[in-house]
C-alpha positions in Angstrom: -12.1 69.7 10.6 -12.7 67.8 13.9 -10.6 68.8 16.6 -9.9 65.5 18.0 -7.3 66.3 19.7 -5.5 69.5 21.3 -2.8 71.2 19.5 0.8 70.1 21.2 3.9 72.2 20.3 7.4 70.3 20.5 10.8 72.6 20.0 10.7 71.8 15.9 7.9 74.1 15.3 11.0 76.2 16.1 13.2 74.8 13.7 10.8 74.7 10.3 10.1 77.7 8.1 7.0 77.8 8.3 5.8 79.3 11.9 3.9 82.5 12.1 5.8 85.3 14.6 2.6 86.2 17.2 3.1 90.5 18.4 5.7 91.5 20.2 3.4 92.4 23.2 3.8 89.9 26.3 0.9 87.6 25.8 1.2 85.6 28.2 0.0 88.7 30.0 -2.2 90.4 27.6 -5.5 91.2 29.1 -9.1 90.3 28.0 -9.7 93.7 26.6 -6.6 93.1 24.1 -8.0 92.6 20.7 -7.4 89.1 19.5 -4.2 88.3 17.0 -4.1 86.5 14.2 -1.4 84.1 14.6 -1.8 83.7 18.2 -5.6 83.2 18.7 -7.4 83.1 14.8 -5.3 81.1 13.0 -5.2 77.9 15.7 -9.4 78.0 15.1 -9.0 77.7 11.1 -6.4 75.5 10.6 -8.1 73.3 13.1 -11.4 73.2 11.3 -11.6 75.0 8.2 -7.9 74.4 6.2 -8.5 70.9 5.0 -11.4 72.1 3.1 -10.0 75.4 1.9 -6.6 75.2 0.8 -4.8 75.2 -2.4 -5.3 71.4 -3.5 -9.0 71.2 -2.5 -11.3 75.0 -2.6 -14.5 74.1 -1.6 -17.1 76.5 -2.7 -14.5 78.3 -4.7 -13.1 79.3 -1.4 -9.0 79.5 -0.3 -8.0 80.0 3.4 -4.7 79.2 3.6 -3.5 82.6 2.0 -4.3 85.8 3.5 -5.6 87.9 0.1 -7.8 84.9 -1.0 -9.1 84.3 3.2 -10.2 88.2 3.0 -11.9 88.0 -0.8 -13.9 85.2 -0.3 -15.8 82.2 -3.2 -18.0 81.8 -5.4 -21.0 83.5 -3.6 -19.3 86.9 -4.2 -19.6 88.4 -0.9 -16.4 89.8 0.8 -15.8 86.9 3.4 -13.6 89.2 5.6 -14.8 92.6 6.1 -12.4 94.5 8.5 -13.8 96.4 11.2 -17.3 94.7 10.5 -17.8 91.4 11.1 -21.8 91.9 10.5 -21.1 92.5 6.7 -17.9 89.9 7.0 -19.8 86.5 4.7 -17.3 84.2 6.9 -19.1 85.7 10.0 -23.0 84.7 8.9 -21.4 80.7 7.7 -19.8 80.3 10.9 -22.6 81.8 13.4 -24.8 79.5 15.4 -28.7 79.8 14.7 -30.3 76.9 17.2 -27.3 75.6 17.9 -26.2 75.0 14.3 -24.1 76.2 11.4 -23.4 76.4 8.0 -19.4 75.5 8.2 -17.9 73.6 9.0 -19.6 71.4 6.7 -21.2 68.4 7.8 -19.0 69.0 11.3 -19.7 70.1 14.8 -19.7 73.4 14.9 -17.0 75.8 15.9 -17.1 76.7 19.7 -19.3 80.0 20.8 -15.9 81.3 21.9 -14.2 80.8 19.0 -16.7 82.1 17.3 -16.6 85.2 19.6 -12.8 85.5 18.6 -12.8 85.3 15.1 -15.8 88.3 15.7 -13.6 90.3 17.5 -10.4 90.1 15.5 -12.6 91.7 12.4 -13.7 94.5 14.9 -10.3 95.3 15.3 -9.5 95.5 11.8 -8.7 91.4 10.7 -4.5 92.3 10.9 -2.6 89.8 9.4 0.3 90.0 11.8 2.7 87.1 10.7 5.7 86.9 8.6 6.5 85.8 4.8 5.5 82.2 5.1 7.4 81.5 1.8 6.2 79.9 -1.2 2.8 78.5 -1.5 2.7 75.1 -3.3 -0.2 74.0 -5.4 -0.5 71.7 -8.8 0.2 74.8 -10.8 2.8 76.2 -8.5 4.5 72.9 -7.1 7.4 73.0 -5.0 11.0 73.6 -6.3 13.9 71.5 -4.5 17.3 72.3 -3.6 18.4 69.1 -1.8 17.1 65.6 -2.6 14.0 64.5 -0.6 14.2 62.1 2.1 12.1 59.2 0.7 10.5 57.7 4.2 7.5 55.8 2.8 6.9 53.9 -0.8 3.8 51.4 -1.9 3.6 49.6 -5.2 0.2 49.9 -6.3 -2.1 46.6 -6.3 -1.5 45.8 -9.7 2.3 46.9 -9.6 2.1 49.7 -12.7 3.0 52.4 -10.2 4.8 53.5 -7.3 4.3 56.2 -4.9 6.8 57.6 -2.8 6.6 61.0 -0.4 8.2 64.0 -1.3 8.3 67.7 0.1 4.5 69.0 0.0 3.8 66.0 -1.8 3.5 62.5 -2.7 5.1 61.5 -6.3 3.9 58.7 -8.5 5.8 56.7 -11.0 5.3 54.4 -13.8 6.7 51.1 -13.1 7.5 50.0 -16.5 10.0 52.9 -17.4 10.4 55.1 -13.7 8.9 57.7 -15.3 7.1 60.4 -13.3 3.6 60.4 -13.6 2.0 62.4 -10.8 2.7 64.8 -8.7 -0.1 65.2 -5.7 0.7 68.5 -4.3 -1.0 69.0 -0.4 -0.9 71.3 2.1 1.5 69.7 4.7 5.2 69.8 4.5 5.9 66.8 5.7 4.6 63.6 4.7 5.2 60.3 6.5 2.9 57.3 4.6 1.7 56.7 1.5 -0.5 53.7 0.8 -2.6 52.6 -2.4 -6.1 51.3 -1.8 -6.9 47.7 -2.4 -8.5 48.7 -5.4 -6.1 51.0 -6.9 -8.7 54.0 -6.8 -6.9 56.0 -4.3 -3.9 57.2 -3.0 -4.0 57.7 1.1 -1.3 60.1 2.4 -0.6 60.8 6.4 1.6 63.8 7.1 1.5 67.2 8.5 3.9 70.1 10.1 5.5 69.5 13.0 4.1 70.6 16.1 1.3 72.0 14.4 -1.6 69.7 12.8 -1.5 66.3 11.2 -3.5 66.2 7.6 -5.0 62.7 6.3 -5.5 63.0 2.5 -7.2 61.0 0.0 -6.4 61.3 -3.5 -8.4 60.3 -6.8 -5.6 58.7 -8.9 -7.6 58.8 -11.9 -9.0 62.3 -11.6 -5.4 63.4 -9.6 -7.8 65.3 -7.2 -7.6 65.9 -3.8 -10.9 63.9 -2.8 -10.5 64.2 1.2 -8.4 66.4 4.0 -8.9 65.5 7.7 -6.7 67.9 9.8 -6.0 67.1 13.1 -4.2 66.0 16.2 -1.0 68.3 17.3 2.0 66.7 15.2 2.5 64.6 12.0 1.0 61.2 11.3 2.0 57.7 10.6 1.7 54.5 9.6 -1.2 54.2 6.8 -3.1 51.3 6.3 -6.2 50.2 4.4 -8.9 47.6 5.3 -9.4 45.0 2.9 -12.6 46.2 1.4 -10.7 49.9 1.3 -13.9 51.4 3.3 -11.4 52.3 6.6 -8.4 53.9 6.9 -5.9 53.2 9.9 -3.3 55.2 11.3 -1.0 56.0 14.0 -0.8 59.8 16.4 1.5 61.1 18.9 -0.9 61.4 21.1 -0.1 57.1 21.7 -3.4 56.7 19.9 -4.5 54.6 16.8 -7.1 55.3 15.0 -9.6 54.2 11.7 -11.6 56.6 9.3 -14.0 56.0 6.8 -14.0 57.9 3.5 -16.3 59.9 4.6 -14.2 61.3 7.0 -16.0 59.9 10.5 -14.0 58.5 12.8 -14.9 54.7 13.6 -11.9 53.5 15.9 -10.1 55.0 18.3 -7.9 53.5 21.0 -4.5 54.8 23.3 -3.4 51.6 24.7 0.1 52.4 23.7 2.4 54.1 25.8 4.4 55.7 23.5 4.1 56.8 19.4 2.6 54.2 17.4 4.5 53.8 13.9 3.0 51.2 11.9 -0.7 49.8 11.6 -2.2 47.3 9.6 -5.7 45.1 9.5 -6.4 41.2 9.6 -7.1 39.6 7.2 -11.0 40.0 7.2 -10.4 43.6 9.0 -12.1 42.8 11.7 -9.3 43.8 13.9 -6.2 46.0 13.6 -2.6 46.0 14.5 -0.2 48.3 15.4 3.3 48.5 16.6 5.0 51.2 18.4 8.2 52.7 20.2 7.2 51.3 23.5 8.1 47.7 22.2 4.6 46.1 21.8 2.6 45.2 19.3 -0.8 45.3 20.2 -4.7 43.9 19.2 -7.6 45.4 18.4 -10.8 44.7 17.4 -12.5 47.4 15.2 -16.2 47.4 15.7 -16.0 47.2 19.8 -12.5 49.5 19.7 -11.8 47.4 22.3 -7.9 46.4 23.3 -7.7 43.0 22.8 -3.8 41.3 23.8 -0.6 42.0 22.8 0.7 40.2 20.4 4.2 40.3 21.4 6.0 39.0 24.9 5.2 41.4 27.6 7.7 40.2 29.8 10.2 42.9 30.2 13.5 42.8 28.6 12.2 40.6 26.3 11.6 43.1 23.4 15.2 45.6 23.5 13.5 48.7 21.5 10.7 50.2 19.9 9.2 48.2 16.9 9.2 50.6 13.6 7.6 48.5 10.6 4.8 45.7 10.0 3.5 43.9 7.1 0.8 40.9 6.6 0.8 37.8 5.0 -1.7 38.8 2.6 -4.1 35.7 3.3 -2.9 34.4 6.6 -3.3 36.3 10.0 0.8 36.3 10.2 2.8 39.7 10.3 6.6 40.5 9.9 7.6 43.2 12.3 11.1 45.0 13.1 12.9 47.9 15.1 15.3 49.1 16.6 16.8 46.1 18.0 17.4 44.8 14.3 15.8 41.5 14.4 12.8 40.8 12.1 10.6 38.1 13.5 7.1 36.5 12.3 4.2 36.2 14.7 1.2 34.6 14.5 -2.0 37.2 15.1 -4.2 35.2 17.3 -3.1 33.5 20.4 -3.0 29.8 20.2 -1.9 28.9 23.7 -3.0 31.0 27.3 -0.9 33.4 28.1 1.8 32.6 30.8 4.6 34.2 32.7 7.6 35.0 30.2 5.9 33.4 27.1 6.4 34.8 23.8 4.0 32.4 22.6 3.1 33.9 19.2 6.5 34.0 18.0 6.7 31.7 14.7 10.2 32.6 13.8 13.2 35.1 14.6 15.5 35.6 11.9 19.1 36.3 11.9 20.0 39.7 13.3 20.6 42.5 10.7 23.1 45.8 11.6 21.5 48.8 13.1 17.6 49.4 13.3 15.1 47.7 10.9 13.4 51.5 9.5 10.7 49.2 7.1 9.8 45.7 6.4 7.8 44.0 3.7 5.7 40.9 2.5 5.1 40.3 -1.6 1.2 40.3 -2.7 1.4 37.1 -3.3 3.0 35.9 0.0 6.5 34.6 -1.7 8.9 37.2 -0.1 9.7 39.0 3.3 12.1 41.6 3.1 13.7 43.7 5.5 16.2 47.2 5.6 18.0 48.5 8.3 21.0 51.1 8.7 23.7 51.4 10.8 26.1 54.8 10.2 24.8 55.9 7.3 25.5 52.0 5.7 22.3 50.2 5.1 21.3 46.8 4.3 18.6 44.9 2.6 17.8 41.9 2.4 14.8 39.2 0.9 14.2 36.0 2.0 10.7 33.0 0.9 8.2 33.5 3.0 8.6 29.2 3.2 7.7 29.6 6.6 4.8 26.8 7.6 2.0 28.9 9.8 1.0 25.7 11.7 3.4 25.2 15.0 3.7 21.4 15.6 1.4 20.4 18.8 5.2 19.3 20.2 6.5 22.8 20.0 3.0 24.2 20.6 2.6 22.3 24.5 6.4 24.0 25.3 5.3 27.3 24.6 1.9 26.9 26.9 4.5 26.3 29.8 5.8 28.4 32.5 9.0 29.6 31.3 10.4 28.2 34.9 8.9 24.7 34.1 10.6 24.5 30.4 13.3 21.8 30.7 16.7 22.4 28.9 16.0 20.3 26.4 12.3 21.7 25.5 14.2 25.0 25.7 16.5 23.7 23.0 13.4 22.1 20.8 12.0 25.3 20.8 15.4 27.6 19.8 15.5 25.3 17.1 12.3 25.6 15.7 12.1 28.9 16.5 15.4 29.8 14.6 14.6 27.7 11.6 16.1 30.4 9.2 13.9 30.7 5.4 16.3 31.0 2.2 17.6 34.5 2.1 17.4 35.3 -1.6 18.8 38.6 -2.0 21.0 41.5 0.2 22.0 44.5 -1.3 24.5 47.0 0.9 23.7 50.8 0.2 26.6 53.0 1.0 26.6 56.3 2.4 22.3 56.6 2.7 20.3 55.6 5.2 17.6 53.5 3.5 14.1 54.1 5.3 11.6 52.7 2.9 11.0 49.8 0.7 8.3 48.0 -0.9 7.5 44.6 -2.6 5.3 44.0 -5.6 3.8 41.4 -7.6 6.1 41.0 -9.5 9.4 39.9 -7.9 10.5 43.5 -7.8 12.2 45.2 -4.7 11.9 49.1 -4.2 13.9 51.3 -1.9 14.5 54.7 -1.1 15.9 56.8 1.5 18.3 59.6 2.4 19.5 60.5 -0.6 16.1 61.1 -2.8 17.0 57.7 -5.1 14.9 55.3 -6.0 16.6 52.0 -6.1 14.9 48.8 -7.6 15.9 45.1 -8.0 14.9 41.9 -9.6 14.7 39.5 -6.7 14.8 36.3 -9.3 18.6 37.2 -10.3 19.3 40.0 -8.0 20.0 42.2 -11.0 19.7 46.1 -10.9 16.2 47.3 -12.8 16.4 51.0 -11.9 18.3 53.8 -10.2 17.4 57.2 -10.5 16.9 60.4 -8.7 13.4 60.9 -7.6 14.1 64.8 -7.5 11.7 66.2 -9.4 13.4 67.7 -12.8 12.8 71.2 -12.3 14.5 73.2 -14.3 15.3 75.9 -12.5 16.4 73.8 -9.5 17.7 70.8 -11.5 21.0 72.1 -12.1 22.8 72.4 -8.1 21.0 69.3 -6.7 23.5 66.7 -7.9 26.1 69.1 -6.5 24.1 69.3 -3.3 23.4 65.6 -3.4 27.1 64.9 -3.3 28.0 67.7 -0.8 25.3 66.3 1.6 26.2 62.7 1.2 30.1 63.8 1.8 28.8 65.3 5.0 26.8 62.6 6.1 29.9 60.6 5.6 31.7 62.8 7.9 29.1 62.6 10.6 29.2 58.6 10.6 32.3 58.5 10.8 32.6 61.0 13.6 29.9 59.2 15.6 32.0 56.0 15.1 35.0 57.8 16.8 33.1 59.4 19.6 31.2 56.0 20.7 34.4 54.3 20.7 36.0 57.4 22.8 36.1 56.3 26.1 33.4 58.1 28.4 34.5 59.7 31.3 32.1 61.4 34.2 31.4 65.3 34.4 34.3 67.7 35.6 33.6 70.6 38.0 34.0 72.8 34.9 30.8 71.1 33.8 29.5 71.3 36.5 30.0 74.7 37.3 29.0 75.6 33.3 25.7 73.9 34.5 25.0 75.3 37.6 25.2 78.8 36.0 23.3 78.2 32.3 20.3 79.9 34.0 22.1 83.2 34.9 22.5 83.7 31.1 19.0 83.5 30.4 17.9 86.7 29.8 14.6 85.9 29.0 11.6 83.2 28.0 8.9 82.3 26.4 6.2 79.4 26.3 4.4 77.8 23.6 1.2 77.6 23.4 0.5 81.1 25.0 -2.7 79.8 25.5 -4.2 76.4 26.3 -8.1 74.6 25.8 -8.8 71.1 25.8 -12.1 69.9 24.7 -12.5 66.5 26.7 -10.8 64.6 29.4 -8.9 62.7 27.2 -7.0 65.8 26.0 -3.6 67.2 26.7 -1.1 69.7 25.8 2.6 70.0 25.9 3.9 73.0 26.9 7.9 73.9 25.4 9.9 76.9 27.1 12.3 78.9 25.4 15.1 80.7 26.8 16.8 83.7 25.3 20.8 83.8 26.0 22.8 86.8 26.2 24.4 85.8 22.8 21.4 86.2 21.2 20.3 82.7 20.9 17.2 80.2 21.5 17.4 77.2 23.7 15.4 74.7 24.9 14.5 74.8 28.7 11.6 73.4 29.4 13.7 70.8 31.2 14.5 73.9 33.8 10.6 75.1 34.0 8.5 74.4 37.0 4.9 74.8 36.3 2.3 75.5 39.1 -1.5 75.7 38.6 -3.8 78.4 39.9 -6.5 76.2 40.9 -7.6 72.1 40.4 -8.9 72.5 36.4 -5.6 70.9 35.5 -2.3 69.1 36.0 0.9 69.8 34.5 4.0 67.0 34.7 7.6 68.4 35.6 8.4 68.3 32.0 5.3 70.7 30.8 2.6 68.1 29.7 -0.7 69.1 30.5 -4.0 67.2 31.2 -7.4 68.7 32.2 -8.7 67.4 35.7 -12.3 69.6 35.6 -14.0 72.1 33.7 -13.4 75.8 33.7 -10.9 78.4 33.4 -7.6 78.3 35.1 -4.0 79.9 35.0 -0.6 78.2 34.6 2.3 79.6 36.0 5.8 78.9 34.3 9.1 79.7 35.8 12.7 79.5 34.8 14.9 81.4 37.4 13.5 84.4 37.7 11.9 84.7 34.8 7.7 84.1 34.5 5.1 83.6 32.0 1.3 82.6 32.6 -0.7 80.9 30.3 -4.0 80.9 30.6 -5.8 78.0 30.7 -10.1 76.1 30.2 -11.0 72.9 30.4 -14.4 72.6 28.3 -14.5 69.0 29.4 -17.9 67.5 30.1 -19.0 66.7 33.3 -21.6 64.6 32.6 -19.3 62.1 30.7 -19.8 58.4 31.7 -16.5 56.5 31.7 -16.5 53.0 29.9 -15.1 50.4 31.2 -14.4 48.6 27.6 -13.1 51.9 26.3 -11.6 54.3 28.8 -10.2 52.3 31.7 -9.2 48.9 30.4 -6.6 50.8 28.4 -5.3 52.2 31.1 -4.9 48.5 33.1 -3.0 47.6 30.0 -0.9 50.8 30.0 0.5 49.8 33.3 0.6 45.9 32.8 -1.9 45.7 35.6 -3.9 43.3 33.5 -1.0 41.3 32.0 -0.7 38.0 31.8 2.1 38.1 34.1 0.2 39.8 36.9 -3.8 40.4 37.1 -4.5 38.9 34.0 -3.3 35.4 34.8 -5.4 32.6 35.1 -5.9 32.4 38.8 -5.7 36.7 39.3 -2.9 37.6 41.9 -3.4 37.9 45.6 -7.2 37.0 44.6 
């Protein structure tokens, strides 16, 4: 697949089961002559561009490369695909090979790189070694995953015509019946970890953003009807978020670590891309006529864009700061009215209006149609009904969470009064305009329904045609209401029944839900604990960590970014004389041999020029180099529209409040 984006490695790729163990050798230091390694040069080019095609829920051409016997045997042309010691009789050799400039595979993709072609050549000379570790169980529709705990439950979507609901699971997304809860799919994937599910408009497919941690994201594309695995798009360096569909279900949305958002057709090309944010988007979702595209992240905004231009258009919310107090999690749409619910960690849904009505000014928060009564703890997910009746809303707060539904009988259309207060100065507003406008603004709609979860953290919910509420969380239960009466209509263990798993989970269940207990209530004590500053014997515990590191290592061991726009994040582990793995990348300095690159204080990496380069890291007196090439083009022409306007609106240079505002500043 693509590589969009440069593989970047937080400390959890330490902390999953799931990472390969690269040769004991120093590689950092290993020279040129040093036959490439599997897990340390070979597999970063396949997962990157051949897994999503190749793995056990989608074998194109007969062909699986996400297990070792099956990469070596080849498909359905017969021919060995891994030949070691040959590569010229090795079938995955003559698919991958350039001849003028193209190749077979990837299919209908850019092709791999010369040099990574050139690796993958020489790693069959030496003999193709497989030199990683048990990996564990491989998951697949006939072999599907086996559970031990309850699965956290962080996304759910009612499908269009509310018969079913998906929810994610471990490896895979699980579908439901909505008539008697039944289980009626399970859509086993590649990644471990999955983060959105969302139905199409149509009900035809099933979109699923996930990935592994510090690894790859994977976009996936089910066939509900056929239970196939239509589409896999691998890429980026961690998991994805925030799913959305257009209207007309031809683009896909969705949010990166990387601060980006981006839009895919079903055909897998990329049609939007834009990193206006400055920190993790969570949530997207389209207008109305999809024409543009929202999305909210941790950095407090959320932000415009139109589609066909992927051009930055305003931020929908204040950009005064201290007016938004933490990053926004959730969004939903009115479903005909260009209106979205948002929430976060602040805990206070509001309703804006999309478009901006009045000019931006100094301190507005002009689109804001209504804020609704605080609710305890961080809003994880928000909601609006199909047909526009209901908003709903769930937040947690020490393991207790709360949800609540209230009629969307909130009027769109801002009176012209209230309207000509919010196209003032904030300065100019009077005291009692200021009070006209809290008390339109606060206008509360009818709160029909809250339901208090105990001992789970609820992350998840979803309305449906029907008048029906859906939750899930923590605990793997699925929890569903009547919204008419309130009344309980399910609540049941979304575990799948596997028998020879089935009978410790409620065990486990109620062990882990005793121990998150403990842990909420231990968190209560220590935050009312009083704090006190650092004694010397902190200090001094400090000031001598470094003496017990007895040695380090850096991941990636090696670094290439492909464009400008690229980067890298580089985490350093120290080995203690107990024995044990920290994190220090906090104590690394990093110096570059050369100008091809520059590397922050905390190990994030961004190419400056093309060519190859070396990047010294040092903790005490300890050292590691990682090589380093920037393959960046020189002949790229930056766009105004799309490269550098983000950046303006990064810094706030082109705010409202500053170079954006009517008359400029200081001309």
């Amino acid at each position: 697949m693509r590589r969009w984006l440069q593989v970047r490695i937080p400390v959890a790729l330490l902390l999953i089961g799931v990472v390969v163990v690269a040769s004991h050798r120093d590689q950092a230091n290993a020279s040129e002559n040093d036959p490439p390694t599997w897990s340390r040069d070979v597999l970063p080019i396949l997962r990157a561009n051949c897994f999503a095609c190749h793995q056990e829920a989608k074998k194109l051409g007969g062909y699986l490369m996400t297990d070792a016997t099956a990469l070596m045997q080849g498909g359905e042309s017969g021919d060995a695909a891994i030949v070691p010691g040959d590569p010229d009789a090795s079938y995955l050799m003559k698919e991958i090979s350039l001849v003028d400039g193209k190749a077979e595979m990837p299919k209908n993709l850019p092709p791999l790189k010369p040099e990574d072609i050139e690796t993958i050549r020489r790693w069959i000379a030496a003999g193709a070694k497989i030199d990683s570790v048990d990996q564990g169980p491989r998951y697949s529709s006939e072999n599907p995953p086996k559970y031990a705990s309850a699965p956290n439950i962080v996304s759910m979507h009612f499908s269009p015509d509310g018969s079913k609901l998906a929810v994610t699971g471990f490896h895979e997304a699980l579908v439901f019946n909505a008539q008697d809860w039944s289980r009626s799919q399970r859509l086993v994937g590649m990644s471990p970890r999955l983060e959105s599910v969302r139905f199409s408009p149509d009900g035809k497919w099933l979109a699923v953003a996930g990935g592994e941690p510090g690894v790859s994201g994977e976009l996936q594309v089910w066939d509900l009807e056929k239970g196939s695995l239509e589409r896999s798009m691998s890429f980026g360096g961690d998991t994805l978020f925030g799913l959305s569909w257009s209207h007309d279900a031809s683009l896909i949305a969705l949010g990166m670590t990387d601060n980006s958002i981006r839009a895919f057709d079903l055909e897998g090309n990329q049609r939007l891309f834009q990193r206006a944010h400055e920190d993790w988007p969570r949530a997207t979702v389209f207008t109305v006529d999809s024409k543009h595209l929202l999305s909210v992240s941790r950095d407090m905004t959320v932000k415009l864009t139109e589609v066909e231009t992927e051009r930055f258009i305003d931020n929908v919310t204040s950009i005064t700061p201290g007016a938004l107090r933490g990053g926004i999690q959730a969004i939903a749409r009115h479903p005909q009215r260009n209106e979205i619910f948002v929430g976060g960690a602040d805990g206070v849904p509001k309703i804006y209006r999309v478009f901006r009505q009045t000019a931006r000014v100094i301190g507005d928060d002009a689109n804001l149609i209504r804020q609704l009564e605080p609710m305890p703890g961080r809003i994880f997910d928000v909601a609006v009904s199909p047909d526009g009746k209901y908003l709903a809303a769930v937040s947690t707060l020490d393991n207790q969470s709360t949800i609540k539904v209230w009629s969307y009988d909130v009027d769109g259309q801002v009176p012209d009064e209230i309207r000509a207060i919010q196209a003032k100065l904030v300065f100019s507003i009077t005291p009692e305009e200021r009070k006209k406008l809290e008390t339109y603004i606060t206008a509360q709609p009818q709160v029909l329904g809250t339901w208090n979860v105990a001992n789970a953290a609820i992350y998840s919910i979803a309305l449906d045609n029907q008048g029906r509420i859906a939750a899930g969380g923590s605990d793997g239960r699925i929890r569903v209401w009547n919204i008419a009466d309130n009344a309980s209509m399910a609540d049941f263990d979304a575990t799948p029944n596997i028998e020879s798993a089935s009978q410790g989970i409620p065990s486990l269940i109620a062990s882990r839900t005793e121990r998150l207990s403990q842990l909420a209530e231990q968190h209560r004590q220590e935050r009312a604990a009083p704090r006190k500053a650092p004694g010397n014997e902190e200090l001094e515990h400090q000031a001598i960590a470094a003496e017990r590191i007895t040695d380090i290592s850096v991941l990636p061991s090696s670094i290439s970014l492909a464009s400008w726009n690229d980067s890298a994040q580089i985490v350093v582990m120290g080995k203690l004389d107990t024995g044990d793995l920290v994190d220090v990348t906090s104590q690394a300095t990093f110096q570059v041999d050369g100008q091809q690159a520059w590397v922050s204080d905390r190990g994030w990496v961004q190419a400056l020029a093309a060519g190859p380069s070396q990047i010294a890291v040092q903790v005490g007196t300890h050292t590691r180099n990682i090589p380093f090439e920037s393959h960046m083009n020189q002949d790229y022409t930056v766009d105004f529209v799309r490269d550098v306007n983000p950046a303006l609106s990064r810094l706030g240079c082109n705010a409202g409040t500053c170079h954006g505002a009517q008359a400029g500043k200081n001309g």
